[in-house]
PASEBA-1860 file (N, C-alpha, C; in nm, 3 decimals):
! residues 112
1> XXXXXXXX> 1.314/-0.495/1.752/1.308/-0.409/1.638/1.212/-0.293/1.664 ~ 1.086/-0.346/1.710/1.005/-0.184/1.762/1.029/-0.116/1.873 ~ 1.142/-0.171/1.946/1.201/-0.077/2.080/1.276/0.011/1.978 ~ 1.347/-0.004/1.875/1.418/0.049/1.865/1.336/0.178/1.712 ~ 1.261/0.144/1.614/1.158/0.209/1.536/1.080/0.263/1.591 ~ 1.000/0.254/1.715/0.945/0.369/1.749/0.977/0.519/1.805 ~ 1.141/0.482/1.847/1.243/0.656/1.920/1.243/0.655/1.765 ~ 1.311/0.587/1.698/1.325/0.628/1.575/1.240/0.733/1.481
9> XXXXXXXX> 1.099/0.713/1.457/0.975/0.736/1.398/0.979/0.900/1.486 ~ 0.973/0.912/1.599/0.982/1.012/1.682/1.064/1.092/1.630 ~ 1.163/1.080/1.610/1.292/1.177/1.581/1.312/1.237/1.460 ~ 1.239/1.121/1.386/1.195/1.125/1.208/1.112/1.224/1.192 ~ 1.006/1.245/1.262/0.869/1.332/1.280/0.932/1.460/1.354 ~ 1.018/1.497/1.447/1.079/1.588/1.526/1.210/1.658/1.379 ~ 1.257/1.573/1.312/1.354/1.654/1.265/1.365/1.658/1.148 ~ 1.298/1.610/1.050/1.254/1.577/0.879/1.226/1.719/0.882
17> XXXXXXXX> 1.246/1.811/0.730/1.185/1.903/0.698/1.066/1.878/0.648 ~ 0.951/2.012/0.644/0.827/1.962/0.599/0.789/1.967/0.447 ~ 0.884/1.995/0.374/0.882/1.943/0.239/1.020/1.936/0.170 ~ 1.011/1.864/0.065/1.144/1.882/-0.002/1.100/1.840/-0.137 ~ 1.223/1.807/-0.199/1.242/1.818/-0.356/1.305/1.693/-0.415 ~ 1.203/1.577/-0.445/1.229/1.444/-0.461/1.277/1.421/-0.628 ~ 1.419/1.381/-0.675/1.461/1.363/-0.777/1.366/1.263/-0.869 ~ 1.311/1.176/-0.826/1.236/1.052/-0.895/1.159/1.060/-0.852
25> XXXXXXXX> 1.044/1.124/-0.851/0.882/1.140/-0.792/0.840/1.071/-0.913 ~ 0.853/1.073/-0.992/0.762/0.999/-1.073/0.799/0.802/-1.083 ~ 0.922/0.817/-1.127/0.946/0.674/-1.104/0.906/0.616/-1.000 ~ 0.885/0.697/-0.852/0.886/0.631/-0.709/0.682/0.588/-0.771 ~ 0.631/0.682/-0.791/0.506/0.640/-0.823/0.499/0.601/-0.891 ~ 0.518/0.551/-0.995/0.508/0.436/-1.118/0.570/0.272/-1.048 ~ 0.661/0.298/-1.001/0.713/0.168/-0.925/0.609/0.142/-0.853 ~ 0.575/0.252/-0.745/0.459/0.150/-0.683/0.332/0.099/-0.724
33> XXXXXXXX> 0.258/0.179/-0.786/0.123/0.123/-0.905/0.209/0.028/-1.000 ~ 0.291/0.008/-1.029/0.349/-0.101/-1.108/0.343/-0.214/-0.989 ~ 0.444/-0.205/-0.899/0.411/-0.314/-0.757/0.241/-0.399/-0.716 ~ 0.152/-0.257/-0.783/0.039/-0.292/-0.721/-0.063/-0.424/-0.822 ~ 0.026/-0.333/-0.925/-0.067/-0.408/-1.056/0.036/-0.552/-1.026 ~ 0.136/-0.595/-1.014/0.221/-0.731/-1.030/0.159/-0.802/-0.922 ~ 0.136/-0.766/-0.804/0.075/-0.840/-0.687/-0.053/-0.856/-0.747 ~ -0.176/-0.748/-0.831/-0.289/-0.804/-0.848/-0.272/-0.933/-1.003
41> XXXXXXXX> -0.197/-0.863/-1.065/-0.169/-1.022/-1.163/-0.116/-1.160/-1.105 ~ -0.016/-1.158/-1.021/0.040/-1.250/-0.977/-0.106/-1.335/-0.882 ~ -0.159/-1.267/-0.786/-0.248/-1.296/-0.742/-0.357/-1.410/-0.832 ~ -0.427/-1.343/-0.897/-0.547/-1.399/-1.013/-0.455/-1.516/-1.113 ~ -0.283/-1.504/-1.136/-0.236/-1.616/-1.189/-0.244/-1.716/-1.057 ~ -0.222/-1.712/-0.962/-0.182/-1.807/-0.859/-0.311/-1.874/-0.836 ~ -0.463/-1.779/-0.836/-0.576/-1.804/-0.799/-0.561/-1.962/-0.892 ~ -0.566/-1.915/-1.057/-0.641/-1.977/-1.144/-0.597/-2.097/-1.118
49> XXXXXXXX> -0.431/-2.105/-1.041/-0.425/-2.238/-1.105/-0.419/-2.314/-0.895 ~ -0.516/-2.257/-0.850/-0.546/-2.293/-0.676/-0.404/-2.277/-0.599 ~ -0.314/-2.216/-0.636/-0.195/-2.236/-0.601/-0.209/-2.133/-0.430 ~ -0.167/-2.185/-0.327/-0.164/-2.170/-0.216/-0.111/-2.060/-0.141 ~ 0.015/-2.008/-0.254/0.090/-1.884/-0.272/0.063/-1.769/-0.279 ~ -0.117/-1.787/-0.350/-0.171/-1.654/-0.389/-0.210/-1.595/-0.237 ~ -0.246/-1.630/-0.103/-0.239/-1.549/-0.038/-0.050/-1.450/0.008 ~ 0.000/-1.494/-0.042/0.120/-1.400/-0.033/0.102/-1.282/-0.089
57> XXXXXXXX> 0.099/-1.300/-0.239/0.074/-1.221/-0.291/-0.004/-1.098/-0.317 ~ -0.152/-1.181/-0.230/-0.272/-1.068/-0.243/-0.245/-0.991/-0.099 ~ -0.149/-1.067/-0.008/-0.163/-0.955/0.155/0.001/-0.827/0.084 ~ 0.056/-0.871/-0.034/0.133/-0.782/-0.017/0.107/-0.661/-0.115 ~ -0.004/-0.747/-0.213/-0.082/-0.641/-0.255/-0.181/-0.534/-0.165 ~ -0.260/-0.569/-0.082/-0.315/-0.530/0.038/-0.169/-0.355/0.115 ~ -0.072/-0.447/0.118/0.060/-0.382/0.150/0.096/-0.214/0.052 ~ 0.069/-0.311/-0.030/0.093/-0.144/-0.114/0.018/-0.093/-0.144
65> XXXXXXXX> -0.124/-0.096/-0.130/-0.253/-0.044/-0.202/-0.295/0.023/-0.035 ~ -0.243/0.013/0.040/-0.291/0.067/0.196/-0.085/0.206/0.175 ~ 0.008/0.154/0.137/0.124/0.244/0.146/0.029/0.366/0.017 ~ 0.047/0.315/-0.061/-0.003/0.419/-0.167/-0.084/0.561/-0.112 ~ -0.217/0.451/-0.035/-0.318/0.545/-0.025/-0.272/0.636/0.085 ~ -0.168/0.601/0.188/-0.101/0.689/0.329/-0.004/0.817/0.230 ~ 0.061/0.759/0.161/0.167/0.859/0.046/0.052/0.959/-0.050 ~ -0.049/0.914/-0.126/-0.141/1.030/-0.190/-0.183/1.117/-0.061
73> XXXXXXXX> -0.248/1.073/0.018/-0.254/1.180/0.128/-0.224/1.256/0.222 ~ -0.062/1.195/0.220/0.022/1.303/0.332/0.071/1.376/0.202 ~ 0.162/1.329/0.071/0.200/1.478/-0.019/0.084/1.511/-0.098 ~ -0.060/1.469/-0.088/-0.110/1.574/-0.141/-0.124/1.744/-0.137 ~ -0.161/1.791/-0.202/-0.171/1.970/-0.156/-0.320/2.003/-0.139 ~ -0.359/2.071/-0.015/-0.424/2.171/0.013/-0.514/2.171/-0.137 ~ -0.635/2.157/-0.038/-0.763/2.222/-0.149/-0.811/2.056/-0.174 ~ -0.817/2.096/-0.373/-0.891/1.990/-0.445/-0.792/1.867/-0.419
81> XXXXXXXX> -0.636/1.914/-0.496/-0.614/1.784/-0.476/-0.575/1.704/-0.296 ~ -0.597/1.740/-0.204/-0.640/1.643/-0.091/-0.775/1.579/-0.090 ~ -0.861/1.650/-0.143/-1.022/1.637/-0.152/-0.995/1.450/-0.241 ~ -0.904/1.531/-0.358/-0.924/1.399/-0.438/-0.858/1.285/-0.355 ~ -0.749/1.255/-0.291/-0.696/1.197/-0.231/-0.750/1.144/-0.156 ~ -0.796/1.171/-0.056/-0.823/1.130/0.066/-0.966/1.049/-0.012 ~ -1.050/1.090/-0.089/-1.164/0.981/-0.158/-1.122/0.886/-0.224 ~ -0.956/0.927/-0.308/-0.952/0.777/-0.327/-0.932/0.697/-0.253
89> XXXXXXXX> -0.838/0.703/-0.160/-0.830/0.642/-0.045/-0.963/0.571/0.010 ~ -0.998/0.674/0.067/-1.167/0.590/0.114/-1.235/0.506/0.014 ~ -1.243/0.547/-0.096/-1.330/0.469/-0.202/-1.290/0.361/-0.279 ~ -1.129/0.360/-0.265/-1.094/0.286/-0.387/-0.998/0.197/-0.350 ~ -0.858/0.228/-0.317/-0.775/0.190/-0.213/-0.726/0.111/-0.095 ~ -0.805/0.190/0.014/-0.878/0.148/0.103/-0.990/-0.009/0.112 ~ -1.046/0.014/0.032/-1.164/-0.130/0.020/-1.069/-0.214/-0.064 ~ -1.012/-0.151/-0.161/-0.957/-0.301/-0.216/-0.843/-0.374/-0.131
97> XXXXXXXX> -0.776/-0.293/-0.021/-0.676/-0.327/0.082/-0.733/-0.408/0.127 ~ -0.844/-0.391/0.210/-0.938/-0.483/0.301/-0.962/-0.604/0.210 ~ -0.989/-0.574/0.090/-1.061/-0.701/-0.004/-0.939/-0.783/-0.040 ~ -0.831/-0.758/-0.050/-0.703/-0.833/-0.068/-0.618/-0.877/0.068 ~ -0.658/-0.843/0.169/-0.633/-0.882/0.339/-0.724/-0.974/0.354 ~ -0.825/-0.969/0.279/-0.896/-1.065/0.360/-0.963/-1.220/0.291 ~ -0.870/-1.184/0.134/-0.855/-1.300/0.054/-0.746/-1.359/0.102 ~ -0.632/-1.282/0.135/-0.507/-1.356/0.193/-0.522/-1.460/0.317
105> XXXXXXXX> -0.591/-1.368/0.402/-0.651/-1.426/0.565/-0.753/-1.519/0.556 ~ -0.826/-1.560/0.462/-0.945/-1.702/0.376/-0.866/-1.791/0.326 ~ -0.702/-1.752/0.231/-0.674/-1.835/0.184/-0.604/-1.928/0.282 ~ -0.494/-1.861/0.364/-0.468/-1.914/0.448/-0.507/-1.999/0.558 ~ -0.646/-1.974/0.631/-0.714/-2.018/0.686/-0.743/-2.172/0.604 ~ -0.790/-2.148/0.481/-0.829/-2.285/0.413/-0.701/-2.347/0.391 ~ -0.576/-2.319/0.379/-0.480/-2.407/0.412/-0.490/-2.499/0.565 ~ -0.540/-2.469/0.619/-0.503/-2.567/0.736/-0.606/-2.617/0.752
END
């Protein structure tokens, strides 16, 4: 599969235009902060009741809270709003990715 996604990714980057005009920009971002918030509920339900599952949940939360923060900062624009971007990323995003990777990677571990 990555013999074949990485020519891919190449060609993607070589022949994509550098902007366009997305019909559902908003739904696409509401779906995913919706995604993010269901993985962090699902998570804290699975916690409460020790259920073993919750590392699924929190690495795929991890998953979208690391996609999010790559998507605010490649379509952000020039100026403030990259400024803002790229800090949430670092500040907010970012750490909670790590902090939900590495509840997943504890929980698991204490499974075995």
């Amino acid at each position: 599969m990555g013999c074949f996604l990485l020519p891919w990714c190449v060609l993607l980057f070589l022949t994509l235009p550098a902007t366009t005009h997305a019909e559902h920009w908003s739904l696409a971002w509401t779906g995913l902060d919706g995604a993010e918030a269901v993985a962090a509920l699902a998570t804290a339900a699975l916690l409460t009741r020790s259920d073993p599952r919750a590392g699924l949940t929190a690495a795929a939360g991890g998953a979208f809270l690391v996609t999010d923060a790559w998507f605010d900062v490649c379509t952000s624009a020039p100026g403030l709003g990259q400024c803002l971007a790229v800090s949430e990323a670092i500040f907010v995003e970012l750490p909670l990715a790590a902090a939900a990777f590495w509840l997943a990677a504890k929980l698991i571990q204490d499974r075995r």
